[in-house]
C-alpha positions as CSV (number, residue, x, y, z in Angstrom):
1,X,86.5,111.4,104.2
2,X,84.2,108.6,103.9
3,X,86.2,104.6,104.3
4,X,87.8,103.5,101.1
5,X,86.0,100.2,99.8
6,X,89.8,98.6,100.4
7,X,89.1,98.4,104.0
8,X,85.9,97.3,103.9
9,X,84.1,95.8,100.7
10,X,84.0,91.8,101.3
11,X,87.5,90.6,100.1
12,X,86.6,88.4,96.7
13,X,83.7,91.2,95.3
14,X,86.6,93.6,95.8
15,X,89.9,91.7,94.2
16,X,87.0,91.4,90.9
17,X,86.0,95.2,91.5
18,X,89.3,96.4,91.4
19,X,90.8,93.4,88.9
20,X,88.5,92.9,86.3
21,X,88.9,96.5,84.6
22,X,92.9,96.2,85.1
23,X,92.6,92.5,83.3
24,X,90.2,93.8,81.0
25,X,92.6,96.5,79.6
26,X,95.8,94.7,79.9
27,X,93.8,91.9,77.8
28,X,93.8,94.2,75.4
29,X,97.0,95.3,75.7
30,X,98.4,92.1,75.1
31,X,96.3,91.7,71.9
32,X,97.9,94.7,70.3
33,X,101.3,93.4,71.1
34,X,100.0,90.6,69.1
35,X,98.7,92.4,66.0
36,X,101.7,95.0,66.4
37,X,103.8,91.5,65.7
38,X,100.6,90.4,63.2
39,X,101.4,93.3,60.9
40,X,105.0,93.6,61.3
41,X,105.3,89.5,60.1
42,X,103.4,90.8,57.0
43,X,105.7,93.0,55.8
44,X,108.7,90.0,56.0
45,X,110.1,87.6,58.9
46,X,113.1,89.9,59.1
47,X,111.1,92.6,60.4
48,X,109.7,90.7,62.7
49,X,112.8,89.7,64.0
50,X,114.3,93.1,64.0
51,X,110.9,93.9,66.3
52,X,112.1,91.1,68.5
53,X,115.8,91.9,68.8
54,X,114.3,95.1,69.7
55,X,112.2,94.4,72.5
56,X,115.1,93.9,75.7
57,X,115.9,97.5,75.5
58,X,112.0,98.4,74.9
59,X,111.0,95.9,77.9
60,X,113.8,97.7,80.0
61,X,112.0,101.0,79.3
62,X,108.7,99.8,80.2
63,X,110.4,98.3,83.5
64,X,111.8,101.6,84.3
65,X,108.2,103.0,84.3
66,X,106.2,100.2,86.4
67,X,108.8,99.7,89.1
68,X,108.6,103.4,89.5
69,X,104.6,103.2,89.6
70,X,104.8,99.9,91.8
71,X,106.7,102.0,94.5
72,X,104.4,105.0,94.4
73,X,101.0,102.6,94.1
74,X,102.4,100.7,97.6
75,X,103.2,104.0,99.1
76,X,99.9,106.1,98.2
77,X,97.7,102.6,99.0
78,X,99.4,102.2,102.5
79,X,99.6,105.9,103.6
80,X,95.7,106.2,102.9
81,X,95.7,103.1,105.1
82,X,97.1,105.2,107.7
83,X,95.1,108.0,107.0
84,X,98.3,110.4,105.8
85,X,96.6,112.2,103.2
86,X,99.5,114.5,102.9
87,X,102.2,111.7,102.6
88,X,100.1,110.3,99.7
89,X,100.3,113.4,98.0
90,X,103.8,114.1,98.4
91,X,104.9,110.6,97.2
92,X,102.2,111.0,94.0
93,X,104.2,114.2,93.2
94,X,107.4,113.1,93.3
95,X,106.3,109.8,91.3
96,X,105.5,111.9,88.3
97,X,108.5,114.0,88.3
98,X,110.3,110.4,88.4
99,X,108.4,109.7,85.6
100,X,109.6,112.8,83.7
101,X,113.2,111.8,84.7
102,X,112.8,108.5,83.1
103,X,111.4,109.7,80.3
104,X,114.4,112.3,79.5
105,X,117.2,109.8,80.0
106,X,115.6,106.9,77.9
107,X,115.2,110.2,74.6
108,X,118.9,109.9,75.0
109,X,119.2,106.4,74.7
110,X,116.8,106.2,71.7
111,X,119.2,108.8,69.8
112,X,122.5,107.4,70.5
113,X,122.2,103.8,71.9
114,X,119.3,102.1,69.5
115,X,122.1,101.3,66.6
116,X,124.3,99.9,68.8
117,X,122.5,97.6,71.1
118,X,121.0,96.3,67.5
119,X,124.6,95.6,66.2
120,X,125.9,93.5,69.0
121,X,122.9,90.8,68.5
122,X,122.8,90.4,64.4
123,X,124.8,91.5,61.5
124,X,121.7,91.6,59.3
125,X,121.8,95.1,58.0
126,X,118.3,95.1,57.1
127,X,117.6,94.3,60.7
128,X,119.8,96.7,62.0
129,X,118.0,99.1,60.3
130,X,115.3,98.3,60.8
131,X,115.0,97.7,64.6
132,X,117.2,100.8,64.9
133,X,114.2,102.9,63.4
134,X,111.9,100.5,66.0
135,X,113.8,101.7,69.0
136,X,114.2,105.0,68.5
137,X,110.5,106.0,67.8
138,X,109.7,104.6,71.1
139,X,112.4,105.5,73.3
140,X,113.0,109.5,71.7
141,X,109.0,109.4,72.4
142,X,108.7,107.7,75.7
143,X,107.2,110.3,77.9
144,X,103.6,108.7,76.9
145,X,104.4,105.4,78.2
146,X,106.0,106.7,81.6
147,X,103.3,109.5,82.2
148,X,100.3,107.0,81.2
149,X,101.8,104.7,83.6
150,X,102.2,106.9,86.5
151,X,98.7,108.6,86.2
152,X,97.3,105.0,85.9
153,X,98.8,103.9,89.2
154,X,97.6,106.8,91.0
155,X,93.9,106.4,90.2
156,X,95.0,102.1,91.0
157,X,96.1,102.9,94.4
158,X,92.7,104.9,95.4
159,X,90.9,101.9,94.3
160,X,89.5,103.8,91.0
161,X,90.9,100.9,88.8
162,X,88.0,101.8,86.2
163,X,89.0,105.0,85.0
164,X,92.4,102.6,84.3
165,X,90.7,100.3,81.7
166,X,89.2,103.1,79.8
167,X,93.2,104.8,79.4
168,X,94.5,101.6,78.8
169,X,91.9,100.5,76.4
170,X,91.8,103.7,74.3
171,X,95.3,103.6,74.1
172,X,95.3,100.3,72.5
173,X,92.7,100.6,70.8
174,X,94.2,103.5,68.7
175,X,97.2,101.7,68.6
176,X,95.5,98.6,66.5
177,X,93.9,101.0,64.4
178,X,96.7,103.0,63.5
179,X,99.1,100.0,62.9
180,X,98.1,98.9,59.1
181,X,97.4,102.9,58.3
182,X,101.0,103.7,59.2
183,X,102.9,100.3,58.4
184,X,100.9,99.5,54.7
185,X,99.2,102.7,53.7
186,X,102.1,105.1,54.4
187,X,104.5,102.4,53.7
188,X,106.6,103.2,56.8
189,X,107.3,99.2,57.7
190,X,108.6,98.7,61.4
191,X,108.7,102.5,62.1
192,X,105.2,102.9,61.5
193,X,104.3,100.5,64.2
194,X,106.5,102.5,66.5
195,X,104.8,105.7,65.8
196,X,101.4,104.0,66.5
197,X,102.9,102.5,69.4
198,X,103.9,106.4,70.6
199,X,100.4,108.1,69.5
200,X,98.2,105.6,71.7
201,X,100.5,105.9,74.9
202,X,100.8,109.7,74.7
203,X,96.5,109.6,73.8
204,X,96.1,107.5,76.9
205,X,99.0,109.2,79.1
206,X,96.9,112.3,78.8
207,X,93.4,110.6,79.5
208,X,94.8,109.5,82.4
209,X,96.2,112.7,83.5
210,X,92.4,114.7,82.8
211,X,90.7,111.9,84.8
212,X,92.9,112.2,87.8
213,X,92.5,115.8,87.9
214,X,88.8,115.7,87.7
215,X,87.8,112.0,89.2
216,X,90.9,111.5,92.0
217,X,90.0,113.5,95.0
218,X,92.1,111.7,97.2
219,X,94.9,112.5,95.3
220,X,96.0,116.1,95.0
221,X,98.8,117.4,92.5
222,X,100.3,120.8,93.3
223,X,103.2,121.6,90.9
224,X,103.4,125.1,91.8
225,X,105.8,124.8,94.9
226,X,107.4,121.2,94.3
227,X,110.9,120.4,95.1
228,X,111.8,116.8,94.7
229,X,112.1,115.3,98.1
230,X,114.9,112.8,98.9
231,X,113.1,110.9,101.4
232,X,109.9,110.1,99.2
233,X,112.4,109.3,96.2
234,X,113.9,107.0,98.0
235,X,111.0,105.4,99.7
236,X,109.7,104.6,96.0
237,X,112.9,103.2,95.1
238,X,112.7,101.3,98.0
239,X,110.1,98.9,96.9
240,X,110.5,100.0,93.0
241,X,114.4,99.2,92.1
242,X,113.8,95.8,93.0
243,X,111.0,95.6,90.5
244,X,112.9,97.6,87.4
245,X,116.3,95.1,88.5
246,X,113.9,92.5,87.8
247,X,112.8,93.7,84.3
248,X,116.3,94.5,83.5
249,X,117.0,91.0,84.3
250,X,114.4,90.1,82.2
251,X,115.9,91.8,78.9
252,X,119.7,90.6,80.0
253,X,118.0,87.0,79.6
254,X,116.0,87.9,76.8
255,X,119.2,89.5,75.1
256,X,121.5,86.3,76.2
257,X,118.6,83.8,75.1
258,X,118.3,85.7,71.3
259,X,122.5,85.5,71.3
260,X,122.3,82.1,71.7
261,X,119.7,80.7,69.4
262,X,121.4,82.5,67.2
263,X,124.6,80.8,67.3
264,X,123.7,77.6,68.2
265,X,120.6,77.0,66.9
266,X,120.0,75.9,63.1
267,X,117.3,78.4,62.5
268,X,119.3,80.8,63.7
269,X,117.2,84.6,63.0
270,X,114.2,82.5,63.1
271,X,114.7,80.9,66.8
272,X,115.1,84.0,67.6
273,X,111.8,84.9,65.8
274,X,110.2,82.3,67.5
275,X,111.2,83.2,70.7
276,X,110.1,87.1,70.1
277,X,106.5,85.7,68.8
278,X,106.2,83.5,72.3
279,X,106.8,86.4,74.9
280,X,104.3,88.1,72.4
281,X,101.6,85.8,72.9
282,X,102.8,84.9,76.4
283,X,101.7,88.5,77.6
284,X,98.2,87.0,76.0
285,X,98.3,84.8,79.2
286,X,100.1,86.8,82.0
287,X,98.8,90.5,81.3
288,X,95.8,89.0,83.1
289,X,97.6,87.8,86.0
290,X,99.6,91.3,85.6
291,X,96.4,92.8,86.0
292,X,95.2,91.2,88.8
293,X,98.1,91.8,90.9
294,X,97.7,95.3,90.1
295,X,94.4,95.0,91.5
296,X,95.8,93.4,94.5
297,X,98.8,95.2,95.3
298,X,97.2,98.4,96.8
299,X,94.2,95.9,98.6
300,X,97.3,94.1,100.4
301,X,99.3,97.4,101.1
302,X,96.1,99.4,102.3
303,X,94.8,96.3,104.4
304,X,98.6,95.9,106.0
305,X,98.6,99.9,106.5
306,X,95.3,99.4,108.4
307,X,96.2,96.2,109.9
308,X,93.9,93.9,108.8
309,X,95.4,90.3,108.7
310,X,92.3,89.0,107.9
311,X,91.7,90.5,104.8
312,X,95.4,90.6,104.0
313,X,96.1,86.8,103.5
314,X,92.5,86.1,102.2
315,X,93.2,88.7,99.1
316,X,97.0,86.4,99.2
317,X,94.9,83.0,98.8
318,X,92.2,84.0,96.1
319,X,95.1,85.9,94.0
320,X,96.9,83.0,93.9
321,X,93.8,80.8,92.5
322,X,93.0,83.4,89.9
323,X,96.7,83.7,88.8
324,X,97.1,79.6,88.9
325,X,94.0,79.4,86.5
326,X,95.0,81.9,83.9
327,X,98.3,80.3,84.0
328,X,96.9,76.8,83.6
329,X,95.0,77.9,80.5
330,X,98.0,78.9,78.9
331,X,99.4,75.3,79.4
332,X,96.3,74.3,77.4
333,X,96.8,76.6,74.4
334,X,100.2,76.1,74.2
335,X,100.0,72.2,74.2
336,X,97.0,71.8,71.9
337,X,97.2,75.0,68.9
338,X,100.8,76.3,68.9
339,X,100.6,75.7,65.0
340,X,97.7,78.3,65.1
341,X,99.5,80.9,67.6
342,X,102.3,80.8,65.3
343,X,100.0,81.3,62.1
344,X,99.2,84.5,63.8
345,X,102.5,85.6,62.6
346,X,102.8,84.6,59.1
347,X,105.1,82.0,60.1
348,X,107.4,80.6,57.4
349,X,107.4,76.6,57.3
350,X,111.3,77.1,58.9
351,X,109.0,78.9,61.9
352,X,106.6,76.7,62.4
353,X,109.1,73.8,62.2
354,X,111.3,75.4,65.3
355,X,108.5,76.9,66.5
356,X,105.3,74.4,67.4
357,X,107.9,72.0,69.7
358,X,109.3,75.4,70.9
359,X,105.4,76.2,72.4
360,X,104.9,73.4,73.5
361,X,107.8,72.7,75.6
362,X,107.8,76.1,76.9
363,X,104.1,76.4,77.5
364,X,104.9,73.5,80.2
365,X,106.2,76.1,82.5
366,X,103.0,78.0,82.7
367,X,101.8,75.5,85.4
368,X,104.3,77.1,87.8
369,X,104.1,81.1,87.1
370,X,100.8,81.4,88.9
371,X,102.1,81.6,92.1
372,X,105.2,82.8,91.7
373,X,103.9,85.7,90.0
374,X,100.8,86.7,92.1
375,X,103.3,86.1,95.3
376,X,105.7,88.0,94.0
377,X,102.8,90.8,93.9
378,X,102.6,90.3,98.0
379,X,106.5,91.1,98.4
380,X,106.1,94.4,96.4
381,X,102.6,95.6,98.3
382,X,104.8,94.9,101.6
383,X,108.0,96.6,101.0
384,X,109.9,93.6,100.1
385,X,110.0,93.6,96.7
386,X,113.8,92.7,97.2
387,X,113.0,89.1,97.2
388,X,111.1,89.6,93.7
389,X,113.9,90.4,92.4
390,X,115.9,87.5,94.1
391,X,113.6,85.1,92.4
392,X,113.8,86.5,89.0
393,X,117.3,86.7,89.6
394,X,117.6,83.2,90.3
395,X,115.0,81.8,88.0
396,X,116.7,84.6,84.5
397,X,120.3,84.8,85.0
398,X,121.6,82.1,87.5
399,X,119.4,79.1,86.2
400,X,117.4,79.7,82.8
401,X,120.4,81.0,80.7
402,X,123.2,79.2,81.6
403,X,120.8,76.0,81.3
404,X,119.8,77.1,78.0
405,X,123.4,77.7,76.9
406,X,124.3,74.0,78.0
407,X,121.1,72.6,76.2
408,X,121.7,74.7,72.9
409,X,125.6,73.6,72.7
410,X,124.4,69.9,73.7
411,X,121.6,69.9,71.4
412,X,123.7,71.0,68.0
413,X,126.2,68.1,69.3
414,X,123.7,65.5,69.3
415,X,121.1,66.6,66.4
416,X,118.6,68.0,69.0
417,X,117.9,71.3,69.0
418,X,114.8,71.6,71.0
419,X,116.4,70.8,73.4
420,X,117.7,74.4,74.3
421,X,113.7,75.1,75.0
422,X,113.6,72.8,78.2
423,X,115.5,76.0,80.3
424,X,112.1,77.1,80.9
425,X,110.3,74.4,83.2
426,X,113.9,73.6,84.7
427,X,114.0,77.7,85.7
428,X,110.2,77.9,86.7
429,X,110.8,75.0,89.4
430,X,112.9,76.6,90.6
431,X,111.8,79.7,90.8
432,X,108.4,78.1,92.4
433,X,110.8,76.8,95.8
434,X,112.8,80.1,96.2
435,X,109.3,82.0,96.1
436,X,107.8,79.5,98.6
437,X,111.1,80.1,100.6
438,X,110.7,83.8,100.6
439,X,107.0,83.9,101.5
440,X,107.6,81.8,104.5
441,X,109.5,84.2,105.5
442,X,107.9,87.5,104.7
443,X,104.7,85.5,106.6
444,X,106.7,84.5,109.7
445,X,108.1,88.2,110.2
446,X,105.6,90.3,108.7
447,X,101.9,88.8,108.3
448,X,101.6,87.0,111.7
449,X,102.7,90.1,113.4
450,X,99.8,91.9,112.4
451,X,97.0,92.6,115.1
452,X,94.2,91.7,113.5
């Protein structure tokens, strides 16, 4: 089999070869979160907050389903490194029945758990309701999200990143076009964004599955005599957990954050509105960066399977510039148009009064995510996604929400509620020294050990 274009395409034509598409499609992605939010804030703010008391448990789900694709995309990347052909078919096999696991436990959360995680955040019936219908569209019908995403990583980690930005794209594409038909002509509201939410994943989940059967070569699926192997499950968990831990951080904070505006902000629902429409337009900024790493992951975990050093920490030092500029740009928008970001939604006055100091202060952080973010990418392609998850864990739970607590219950005391928002540059800071900390490390005992 002829050398794969990991281990030997010149380093910065290849991060943009096997980036762009990846950035491209998640670009995308992140725009029809936006006009999912777009359409749903035209139907009234209190569906659009019941969409963003929803998202924890659907960010969760959509954990769940990457950190199981990060671990098989490392694995697959670094055993065709090696030149283990079998290995990387055994781990891609087990990775999908994963997927299919996943996928069955999160139908049962969708039927018995949506109601009450709504309830314990807002007594609004018509939000409880409402996001109740939300989540369990999505979760009872979450096989196309965990399948898309598997199929996707495997064509990622054989460098065909491509094929991903034409499943990714399609996907969303149908999404944004079914949205207003479902919502406004059949009058369906927030459910009928989830069910054009479910239609583009499962469109694009079997897209993905077709073009790995006919365009994956290196990649061979044979159902016929599986048994799920221990060893490989656990391999993938390895470097995955860590990742899904650090999403399910991510919706505790999100969860704690929404609990608090709620009680101690004035706007109460709406901070909490505000806060749903910023992670919606802050995937506008770091689904690019997403994508690149997902370009770089399996160029560091081949290059580290075949021992290149070289290559290695040059793909670590142009990641980093790429993910620093797309964060910097997002310091930009945030500062200078959060009035117009917000219009996006239909904002109410009330909104945009919470909400264009809330940007702004917020956006501030941006200038520090770069790096942790596309470093964080290193620890995962290198089997040490455990100190991803310390970061986020330090940066979520341990520094942004209990500062955010102290802020909110300061800020009521004293007549300043905006306050509350300064958790975020206070948490990135910090999350920037512990990610230095960690990569020192994972450089002095890993990178400079490699031969070449």
């Amino acid at each position: 089999m002829e050398q794969n274009k990991m281990g030997v395409m010149p380093v910065n034509k290849l991060i943009i070869n096997m980036s762009l598409p990846m950035m491209i499609s998640m670009l995308v992605q992140a725009l029809y979160n936006i006009v999912d939010s777009v359409f749903v804030g035209m139907v009234n703010e209190q569906s659009l907050t019941a969409v963003s008391l929803s998202f924890p448990a659907q960010n969760l789900m959509i954990g769940v389903a990457t950190g199981t694709a990060v671990g098989v995309n490392a694995l697959i990347s670094r055993s065709l490194g090696e030149r283990n052909f079998k290995k990387a078919n055994k781990i891609a096999e087990n990775g999908v029945f994963l997927a299919m696991c996943s996928a069955v436990a999160f139908f049962f959360f969708g039927l018995f758990g949506a109601e009450p995680f709504m309830l314990s955040q807002t007594e609004v019936p018509y939000i409880i309701e409402q996001g109740t219908a939300y989540l369990q569209v999505c979760c009872c019908a979450s096989f196309g999200i965990f399948f898309e995403i598997i199929f996707e990583r495997l064509l990622q980690a054989t460098g065909r990143t491509a094929y991903t930005m034409c499943t990714q794209g399609v996907g969303a594409i149908i999404n944004i076009v079914l949205d207003p038909v479902f919502i406004f002509v059949f009058k369906m509201g927030v459910t009928g964004a989830a069910v054009a939410t479910v239609i583009g994943q499962i469109i694009a989940f079997i897209i993905a599955a077709v073009l790995n059967s006919k365009k994956n070569p290196e990649i061979t699926l044979n159902f016929r005599k599986f048994r799920p192997d221990l060893k490989s499950i656990g391999q993938i968990y390895r470097i995955g957990v860590p990742s899904i831990i650090m999403v399910a951080i991510g919706s505790v904070m999100t969860f704690c954050m929404n609990k608090i505006l709620i009680l101690y902000t004035p706007g109460k629902e709406t901070a909490a509105t505000v806060f749903g429409a910023f992670f919606k337009l802050n995937s506008f900024i770091c689904m690019p960066i997403f994508g690149l790493n997902n370009g770089v992951i399996p160029i560091v975990a081949y290059n580290y399977g075949a021992q290149q050093r070289q290559r290695l920490m040059k793909t670590v030092k142009l990641s980093v510039v790429y993910a620093e500029a797309f964060s910097l740009l997002g310091v930009l928008l945030f500062a200078t148009i959060p009035n117009i970001l917000l219009g996006f939604f239909s904002a109410s006055p009330e909104m945009l009064e919470i909400g264009v100091p809330a940007l702004r202060i917020i956006g501030s952080s941006f200038a520090f995510a770069g790096i942790c973010v596309s470093l964080g990418a290193v620890f995962q392609a290198l089997g040490k996604s455990f100190f991803s998850m310390i970061v986020s864990l330090i940066r979520q739970l341990l520094v942004l929400t209990p500062v955010a607590y102290f802020l909110a219950r300061y800020g009521m005391k004293i007549g300043n509620p905006d306050l509350v928002w300064f958790s975020y540059p206070v948490a990135e800071v910090f999350s920037l020294a512990v990610t230095l900390i960690c990569f020192a490390y994972v450089y002095k005992t890993i990178i400079s050990k490699i031969k070449n």
